[in-house]
N, C-alpha and C positions, 0 to 999 in steps of 0.2 A: 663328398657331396655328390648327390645323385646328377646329371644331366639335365638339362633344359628339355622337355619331349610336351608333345600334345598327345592326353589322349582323346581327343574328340575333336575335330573340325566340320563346318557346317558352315557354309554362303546362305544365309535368305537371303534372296534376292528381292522379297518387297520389301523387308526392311534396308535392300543395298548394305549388308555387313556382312562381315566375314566373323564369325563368334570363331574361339577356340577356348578349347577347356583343356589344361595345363597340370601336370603331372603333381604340379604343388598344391593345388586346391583353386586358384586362379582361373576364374573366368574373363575373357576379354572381346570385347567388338571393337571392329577396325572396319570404319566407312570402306566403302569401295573407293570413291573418291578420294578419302584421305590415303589412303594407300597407294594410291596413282601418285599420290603427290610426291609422297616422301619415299616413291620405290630407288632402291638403294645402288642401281646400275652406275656404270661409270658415267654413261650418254648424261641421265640424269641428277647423277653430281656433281656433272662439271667439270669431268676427267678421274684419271685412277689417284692420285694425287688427293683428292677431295672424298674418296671413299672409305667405310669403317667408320665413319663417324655415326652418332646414336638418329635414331629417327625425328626430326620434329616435330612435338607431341602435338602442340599449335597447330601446324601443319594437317595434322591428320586428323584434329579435333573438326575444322572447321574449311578444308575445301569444301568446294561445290565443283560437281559437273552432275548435271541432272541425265545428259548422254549417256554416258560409262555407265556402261557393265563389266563383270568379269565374266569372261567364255569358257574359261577351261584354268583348273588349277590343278599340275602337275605335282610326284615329289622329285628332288633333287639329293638326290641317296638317302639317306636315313638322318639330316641336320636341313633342311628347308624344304621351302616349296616354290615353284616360278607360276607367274600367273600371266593367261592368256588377255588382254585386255579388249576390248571392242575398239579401242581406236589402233588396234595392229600390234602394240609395242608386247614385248612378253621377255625381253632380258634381265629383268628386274629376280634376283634369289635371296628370297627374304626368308631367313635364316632365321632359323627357331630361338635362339638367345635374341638379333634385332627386332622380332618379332614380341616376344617376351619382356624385351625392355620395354616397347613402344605399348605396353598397355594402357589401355586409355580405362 
């Protein structure tokens, strides 16, 4: 079975999404917002204990911060990406499988 990979990613930032289009045919958008919510760091799991689990879909369907932006989305070797956020935080490596499950 081939790998989980993007081949295309793209932030609009007036629609606040982050699209990616997916090595299987899968297209997907992931709010800004919701992505804040359910970013996968230990800080915001609730320690390392509480990490590895899957994204909540809920979660990401429907935050609100009308604030947040994303500033800058880096890769993290050749299996994710970390994303700079406007309110500072940017530990969040959201990995191209959580990322892939979490399709909305």
């Amino acid at each position: 079975m081939e790998k989980i990979r993007p081949t295309n990613i793209t932030a609009d930032r007036n629609k606040r999404e982050l699209i990616i289009e997916w090595n299987d045919g899968k297209e997907c958008s992931y709010p800004f917002a919701g992505l804040r919510a359910v970013c996968p760091c230990a800080e915001c799991q609730g320690g390392h204990d509480n990490m590895g689990r899957p994204a909540d879909k809920h979660l990401l369907r429907t935050a609100e911060n009308p604030e947040l932006n994303m500033e800058k989305v880096e890769p993290v070797g050749t299996y994710a990406i970390t994303i700079l956020w406007s309110d500072g935080h940017w530990q969040g490596i959201y990995t191209w499988q959580y990322l892939h499950d979490a399709c909305l």
